[in-house]
N, C-alpha and C positions, 0 to 999 in steps of 0.2 A: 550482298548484305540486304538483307529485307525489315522493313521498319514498322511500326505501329503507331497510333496516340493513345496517351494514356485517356481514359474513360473522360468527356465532355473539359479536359484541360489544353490538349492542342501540347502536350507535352509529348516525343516523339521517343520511344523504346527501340535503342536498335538492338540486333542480335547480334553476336556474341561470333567468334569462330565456329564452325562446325568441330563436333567433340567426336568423341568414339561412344561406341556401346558400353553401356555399364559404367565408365571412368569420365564420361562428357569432356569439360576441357580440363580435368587434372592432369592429364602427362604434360600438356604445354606450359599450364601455371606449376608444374614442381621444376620443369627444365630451367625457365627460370625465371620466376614471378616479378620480378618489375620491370622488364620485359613484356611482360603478359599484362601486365594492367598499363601499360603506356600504350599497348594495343587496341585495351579496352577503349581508354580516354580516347585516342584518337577516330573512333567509330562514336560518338556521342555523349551525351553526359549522362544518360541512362542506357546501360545496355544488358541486356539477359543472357545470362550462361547461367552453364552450371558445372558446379562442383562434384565432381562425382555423379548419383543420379538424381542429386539433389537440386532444387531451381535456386538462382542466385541471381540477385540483380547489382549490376556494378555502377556507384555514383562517379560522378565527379567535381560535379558545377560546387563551388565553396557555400552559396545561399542550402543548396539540399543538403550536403556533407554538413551545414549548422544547424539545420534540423533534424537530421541523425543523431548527432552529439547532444543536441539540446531535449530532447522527447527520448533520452534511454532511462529507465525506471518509467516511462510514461508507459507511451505504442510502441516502445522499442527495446528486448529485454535484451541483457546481456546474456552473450553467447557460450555454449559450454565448449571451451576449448582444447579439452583433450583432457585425456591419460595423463602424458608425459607432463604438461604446463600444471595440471592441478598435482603430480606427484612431486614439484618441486617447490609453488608457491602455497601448495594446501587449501585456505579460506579463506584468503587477506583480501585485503580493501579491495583490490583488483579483481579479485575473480568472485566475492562476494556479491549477495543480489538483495533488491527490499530492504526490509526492516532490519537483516542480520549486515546488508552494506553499511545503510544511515548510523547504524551502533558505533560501528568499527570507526567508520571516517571520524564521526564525533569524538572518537577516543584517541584518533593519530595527527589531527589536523594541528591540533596545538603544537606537536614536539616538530612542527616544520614552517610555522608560522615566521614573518621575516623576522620575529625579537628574538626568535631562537636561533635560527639561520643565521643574524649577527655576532651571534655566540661559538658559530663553528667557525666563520671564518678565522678566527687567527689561528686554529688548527690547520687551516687548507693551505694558509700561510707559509706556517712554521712547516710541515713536511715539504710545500715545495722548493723553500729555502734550504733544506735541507739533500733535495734530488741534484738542484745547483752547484750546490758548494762540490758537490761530486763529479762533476763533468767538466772537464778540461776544453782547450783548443785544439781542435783534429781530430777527439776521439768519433771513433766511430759507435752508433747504438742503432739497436732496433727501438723505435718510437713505438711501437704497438706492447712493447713490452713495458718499459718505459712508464707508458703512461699506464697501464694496467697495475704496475706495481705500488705507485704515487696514489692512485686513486681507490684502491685496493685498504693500503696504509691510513689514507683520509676516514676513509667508510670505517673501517674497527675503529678508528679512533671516535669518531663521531657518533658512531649509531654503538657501540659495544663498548667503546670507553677504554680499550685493552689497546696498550701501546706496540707490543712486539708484533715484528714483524712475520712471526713464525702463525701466527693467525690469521692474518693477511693472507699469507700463504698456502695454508690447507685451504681456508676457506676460498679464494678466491680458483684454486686449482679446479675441484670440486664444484663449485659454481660451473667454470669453463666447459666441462665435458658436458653438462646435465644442461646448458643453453645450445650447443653442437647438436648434440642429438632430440633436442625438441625442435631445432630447426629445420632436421631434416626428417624428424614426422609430421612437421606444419607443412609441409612442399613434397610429399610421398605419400607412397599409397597407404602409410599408417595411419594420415588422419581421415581414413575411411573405418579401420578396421574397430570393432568393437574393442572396450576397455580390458576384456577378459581377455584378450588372446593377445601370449606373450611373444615379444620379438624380442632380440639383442639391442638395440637401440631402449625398448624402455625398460630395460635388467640393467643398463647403465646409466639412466638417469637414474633409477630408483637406489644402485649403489653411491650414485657420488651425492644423492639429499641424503644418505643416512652418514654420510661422514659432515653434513652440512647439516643435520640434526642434530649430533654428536657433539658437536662443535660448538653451536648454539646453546644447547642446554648445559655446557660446562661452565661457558663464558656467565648464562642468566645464574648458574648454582652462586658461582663466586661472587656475582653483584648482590643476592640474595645474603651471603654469610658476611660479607662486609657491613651492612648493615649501615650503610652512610647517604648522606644526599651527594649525587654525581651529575653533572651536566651532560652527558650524553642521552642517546634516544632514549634506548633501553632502560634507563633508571625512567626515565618520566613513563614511558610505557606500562612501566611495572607500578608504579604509583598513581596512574589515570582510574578515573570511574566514570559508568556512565552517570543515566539520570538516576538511576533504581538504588546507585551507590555498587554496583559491582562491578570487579575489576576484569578484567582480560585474563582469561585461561592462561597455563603453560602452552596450550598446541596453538592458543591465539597467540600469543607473544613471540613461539618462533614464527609463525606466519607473516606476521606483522615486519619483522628486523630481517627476515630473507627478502620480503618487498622491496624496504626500504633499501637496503643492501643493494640488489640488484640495480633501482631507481637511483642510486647514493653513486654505485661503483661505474656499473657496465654502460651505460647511457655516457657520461661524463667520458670516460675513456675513451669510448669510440671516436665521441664529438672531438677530441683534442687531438686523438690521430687523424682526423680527416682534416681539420685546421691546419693541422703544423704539415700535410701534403698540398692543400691547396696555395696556403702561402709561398711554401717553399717556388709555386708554379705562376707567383703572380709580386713581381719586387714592387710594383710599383704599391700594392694593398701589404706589403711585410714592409716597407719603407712608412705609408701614412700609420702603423700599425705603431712602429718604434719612435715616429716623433711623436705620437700623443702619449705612449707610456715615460717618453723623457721630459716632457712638458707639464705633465700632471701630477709625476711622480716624485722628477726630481733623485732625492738620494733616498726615499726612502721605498720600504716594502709596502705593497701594496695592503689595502684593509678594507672592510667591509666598507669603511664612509667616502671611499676611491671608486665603489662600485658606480654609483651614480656618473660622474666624472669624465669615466672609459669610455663614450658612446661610440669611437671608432671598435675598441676591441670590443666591445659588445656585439656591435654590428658582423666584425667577423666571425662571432660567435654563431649569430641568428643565422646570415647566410652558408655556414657549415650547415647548421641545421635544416635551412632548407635543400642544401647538394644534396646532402647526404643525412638525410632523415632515421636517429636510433631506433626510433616506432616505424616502421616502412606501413603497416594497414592496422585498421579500424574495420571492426563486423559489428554489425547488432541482428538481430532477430526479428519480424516483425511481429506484432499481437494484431489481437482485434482492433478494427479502427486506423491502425496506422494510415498513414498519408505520408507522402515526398512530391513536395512542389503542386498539388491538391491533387496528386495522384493514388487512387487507394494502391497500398500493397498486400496483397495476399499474404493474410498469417502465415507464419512457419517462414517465410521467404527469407534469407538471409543476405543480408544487404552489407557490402563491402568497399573501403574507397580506402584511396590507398593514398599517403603523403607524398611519397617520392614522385607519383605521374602527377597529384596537384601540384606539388613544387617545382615542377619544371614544364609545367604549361605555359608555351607561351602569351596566351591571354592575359596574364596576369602579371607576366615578367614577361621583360624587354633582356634579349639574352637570355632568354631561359637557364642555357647549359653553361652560361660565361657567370666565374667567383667574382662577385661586384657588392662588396660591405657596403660600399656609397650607398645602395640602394635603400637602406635602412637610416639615413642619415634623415634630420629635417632641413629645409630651406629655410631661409629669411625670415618667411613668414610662419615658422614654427610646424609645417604640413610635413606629412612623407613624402620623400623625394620621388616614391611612385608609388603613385594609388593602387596600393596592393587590396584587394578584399578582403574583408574577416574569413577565417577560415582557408583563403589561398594560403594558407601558413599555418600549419597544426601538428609539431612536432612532439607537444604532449598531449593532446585530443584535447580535448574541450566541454562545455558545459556540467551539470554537477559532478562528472568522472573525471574531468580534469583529473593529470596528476600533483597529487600532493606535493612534489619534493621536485617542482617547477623550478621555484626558486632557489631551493638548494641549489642545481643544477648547474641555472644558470652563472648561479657568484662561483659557483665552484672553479666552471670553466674557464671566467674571463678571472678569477684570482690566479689561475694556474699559469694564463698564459702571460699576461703580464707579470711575472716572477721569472718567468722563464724568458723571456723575448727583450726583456730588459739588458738581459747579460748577455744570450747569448741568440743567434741565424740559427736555422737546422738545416741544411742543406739535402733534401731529399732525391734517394738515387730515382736516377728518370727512365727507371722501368713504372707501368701503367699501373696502377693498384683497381683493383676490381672488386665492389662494395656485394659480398655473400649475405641473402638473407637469412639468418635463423630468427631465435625470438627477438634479436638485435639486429641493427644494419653493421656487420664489422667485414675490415677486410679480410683479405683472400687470403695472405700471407703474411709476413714479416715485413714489416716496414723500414731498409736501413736508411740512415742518417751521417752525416758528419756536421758536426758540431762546432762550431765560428762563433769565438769569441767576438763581443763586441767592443768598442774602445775604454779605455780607463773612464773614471765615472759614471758608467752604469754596471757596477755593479757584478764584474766579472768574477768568473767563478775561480777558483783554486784548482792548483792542480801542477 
């Protein structure tokens, strides 16, 4: 491995693996990319590869990775990230750039702000009380399904306002396939190949967004001919302006509710099946887990003013998200001027860091690889229990791209699981689960379960 310094900084660039011709290191980062960036990390906090034949510098240090985050609309522009990801989120806040992003944010930030976020919780509530009362003692489930279904049901109701399930259901199917196969052109030789030149992978995203366009625009006809004020996303969408006084297109508004949708659904999902796996793996963090939801809870369901309260089950929240990070990488671009760590980066350079190798750096965490909620806990003296760095923890990025539906997220998560953990253990089978990157970190497989009621007075379920 041969090293450099960046220009009069004393900052030290390693290199990267040896690549091939033409593809550099993309066959090693599609075989399987976090993997490949634990590689990188372990060779330095800056190091050069490339993507194809393209140069690419990979961060790590949490200080650089915040100024990445914090300088994108600056020296750092947002990356075009494909075919397949724009044929499914189209323009939205996410893949938006400039003056067409600042519009958008300024017209979605409010429908996720916490006064409205208080307003879905007793929806998040009410469905997961409602997946409870469904699940018996012994039954067996698969969790990945489970939670996909619940969280699926939450998001229509929340962002689209439409109680049946049968919406939930297209939509979320349709979702599924068009995340599959953008992950495996994020990690394949597709996200080389130009936009024009068709493959089966994106003839199947582009069918399953038209039954997810279909879907959308039936759901906005009917909020349109009711003609009422509704508390979900969608209606405040459709009645936002900007400064000028004009509203958000039809092709912005599905833009905007496939975002949200995704951010609402697939992110929350994942996170609860990687929870209800690590718990199952760790009694002594599922035991402090169940005396804090019986001690704060008591006989009642849990609520948005409960949120605050949970700091254990929050904490297993956080540390899911750092095992096992929904966002697995962050790219930006570089422009004229950029800098990282007062090192110039060559324009065009496309600079990458990835959550899952900063989350499990040991630098930063004591046990990197060991599920430890404590760690998020304060002491005495009101500190973190481990001086974690800003930025050693970025499971929704950071600075003005932050994600918007942060906070949904999080209440969503810890509403879910104290609903659930209250009544009932999930006993997870002790084969290995294996975290597959596509545009989400989810597993490999089916996740089954057996289902252990817990004692009278909290809350056990029927059946």
């Amino acid at each position: 491995m041969t090293t450099h310094a960046g220009a009069d900084t004393g900052i030290t660039i390693a290199e990267g693996p040896r690549g091939v011709p033409l593809l550099g290191n993309l066959p090693a980062f599609g075989k399987d990319p976090l993997a490949f960036f634990e590689q990188l990390r372990d060779r330095g906090d800056f190091v050069r590869w490339r993507f194809g034949p393209r140069p690419a510098l990979f961060i790590a240090h949490p200080d650089t990775i915040g100024e990445l985050l914090t300088e994108v609309e600056n020296t750092f522009d947002q990356p075009d990230l494909g075919i397949a990801i724009r044929t499914l989120l189209g323009n939205g806040v996410v893949v938006a750039k400039g003056r067409d992003w600042r519009r958008k944010r300024s017209l979605v930030q409010p429908s996720v702000r916490p006064k409205q976020v208080r307003s879905y919780a007793a929806t998040m509530t009410e469905c997961t009380v409602a997946l409870a009362d469904g699940w018996s003692d012994g039954r067996r489930i698969d969790i990945k399904k489970e939670m996909a279904a619940l969280t699926q049901l939450i998001a229509v109701r929340t962002i689209f306002g439409t109680d049946t399930a049968a919406d939930a259901e297209t939509i979320g199917r349709a979702m599924d396939i068009a995340q599959q196969e953008i992950g495996a052109e994020l990690s394949g030789i597709g996200a080389l190949l130009p936009d024009w030149i068709p493959t089966p992978g994106r003839a199947r995203v582009k069918r399953a967004t038209a039954v997810i366009d279909a879907e959308v625009a039936r759901i906005v006809s009917r909020h349109r001919d009711a003609g009422e004020d509704r508390p979900d996303l969608l209606s405040r969408l459709l009645t936002a302006r900007d400064e000028t006084g004009a509203q958000l297109s039809d092709r912005e508004i599905r833009d905007e509710t496939v975002t949200l949708y995704i951010g609402g659904h697939e992110t929350t999902s994942s996170t609860l099946v990687w929870a209800w796996y690590l718990l199952s793996r760790n009694e002594k963090a599922r035991r402090a887990l169940t005396d804090e939801l019986d001690r704060v809870l008591a006989d009642h369901e849990p609520g948005y003013d409960d949120y605050a309260s949970l700091t254990y089950t929050q904490a297993v929240v956080k540390e899911t998200l750092r095992l096992y990070p929904t966002i697995w990488l962050l790219t930006g671009i570089a422009k004229d001027g950029a800098t990282l760590g007062g090192t110039p980066i060559p324009p065009g350079t496309r600079v990458w860091s990835s959550q899952w190798s900063t989350h499990r750096d040991p630098r930063w965490y004591a046990d990197a690889g060991t599920f430890r909620p404590e760690r998020w806990l304060t002491d005495a003296e009101d500190r973190p229990a481990e001086r974690i760095p800003e930025y050693a923890w970025y499971p929704f990025g950071g600075g003005p791209r932050v994600c918007l539906g942060t906070r949904f997220a999080l209440v969503e998560a810890v509403l879910v699981l104290a609903v659930l953990a209250r009544r009932y253990d999930l006993d997870v089978d002790p084969e290995e689960i294996r975290p597959v990157p596509s545009l989400t970190l989810q597993p490999d497989r089916e996740v089954r379960a057996t289902v252990r009621a817990r004692g009278e007075g909290r809350g056990r379920g029927r059946g």
